[in-house]
Phi, psi and omega in degrees: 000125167240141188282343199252358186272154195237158182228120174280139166207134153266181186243052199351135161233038191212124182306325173307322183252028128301283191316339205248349155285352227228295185318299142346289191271345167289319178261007163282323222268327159294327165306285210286352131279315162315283170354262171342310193291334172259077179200356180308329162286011156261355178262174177310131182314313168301331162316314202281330177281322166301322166337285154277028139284329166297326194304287174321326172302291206308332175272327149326294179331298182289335172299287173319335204254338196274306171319315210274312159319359170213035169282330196077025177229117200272331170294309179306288181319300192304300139352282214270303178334294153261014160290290188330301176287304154327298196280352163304292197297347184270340174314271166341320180293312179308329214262342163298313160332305175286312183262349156109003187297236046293318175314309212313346187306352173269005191282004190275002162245052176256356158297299152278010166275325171291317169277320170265356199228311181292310189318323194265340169302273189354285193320292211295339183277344179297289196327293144337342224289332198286343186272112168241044184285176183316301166098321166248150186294181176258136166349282187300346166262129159309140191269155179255339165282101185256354192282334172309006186287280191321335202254330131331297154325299181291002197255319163344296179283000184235289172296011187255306201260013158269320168306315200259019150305299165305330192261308137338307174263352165286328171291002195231295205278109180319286188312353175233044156254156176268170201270164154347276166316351173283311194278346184249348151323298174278348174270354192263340170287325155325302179296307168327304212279309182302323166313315217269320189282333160333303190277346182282324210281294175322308186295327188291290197324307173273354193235320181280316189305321197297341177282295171337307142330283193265055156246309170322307208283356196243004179251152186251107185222070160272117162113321172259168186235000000 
């Protein structure tokens, strides 16, 4: 123990040296659960039951988003998109309340970062799990790691070909095009959800980045990596 010593850490501010943080952290969180299951009979019934359900949401999730992206009803994605993002946005209001912030208004985009981007990292950190390099660069290197890349491009590509899946039958199978009240559903809903990632896209720009920029510009890490 020394009283005077100091420890640099960051937060990744690049999606790529998240993800691959993310990534990481993902496959200790798996070790240390197959571990943990065998002592479930000694913890509390409730312990054991929040266990497999965090074990487990990630496979719900996808099961459900791969259903729901090949139901053949194009208003029900949209629907579920933006229940999903509502309930993100009262969070997130609530978590400005509590801390007194504006920013916290960005935590409503931790929803779609966990659907495009943590859900499909898991698998590949399952896969991965035995591989235990850093898996991230140093503060000072461009990152290089590209493969966390890959279990997304393919989780896309399932949701790209779950749209045009929908849309093909909805155009063919009478029973699954939509009524009327549907159609002014899905353009007023639609407008909505894209209006809304417009003005979050605008505000990240002008407002986070430019703190990010002059934060960057004050730190001193000479000597470290």
């Amino acid at each position: 123990y020394t009283a005077r010593s100091k420890c640099y850490s960051e937060t990744p501010a690049q999606f790529l040296r998240w993800l691959n943080q993310q990534t990481r952290w993902t496959k200790s969180y798996f070790r240390e659960w197959l571990y943990n299951s065998l002592w479930w009979h000694k913890h509390h019934l409730w312990m054991t039951y929040e266990s497999v359900i965090a074990g487990i949401f990630p496979f719900f999730v996808t099961a459900t988003v791969v259903r729901l992206f090949f139901s053949c009803h194009l208003w029900d994605i949209v629907w579920v998109l933006i229940c999903v993002q509502l309930i993100a946005t009262v969070k997130a209001l609530y978590a400005c309340l509590l801390r007194g912030n504006p920013i916290m208004i960005f935590m409503s985009l931790y929803a779609i970062l966990y659907m495009g981007g943590l859900l499909p990292s898991k698998y590949f950190a399952l896969i991965t799990m035995n591989k235990s390099s850093w898996g991230t660069s140093g503060r000072k290197k461009v990152v290089g790691n590209y493969i966390p890349l890959l279990p997304l491009s393919i989780w896309g590509a399932i949701l790209l070909a779950g749209t045009l899946y929908t849309i093909v039958m909805m155009s063919l199978c009478t029973s699954c095009r939509l009524i009327e009240a549907e159609k002014t559903y899905l353009i007023y809903g639609s407008a909505f959800y894209l209006a809304y990632w417009a003005l979050m896209f605008c505000l990240y720009w002008l407002w986070v980045k430019r703190i990010c920029r002059k934060r960057t510009d004050t730190y001193d890490l000479k000597g470290y990596t």
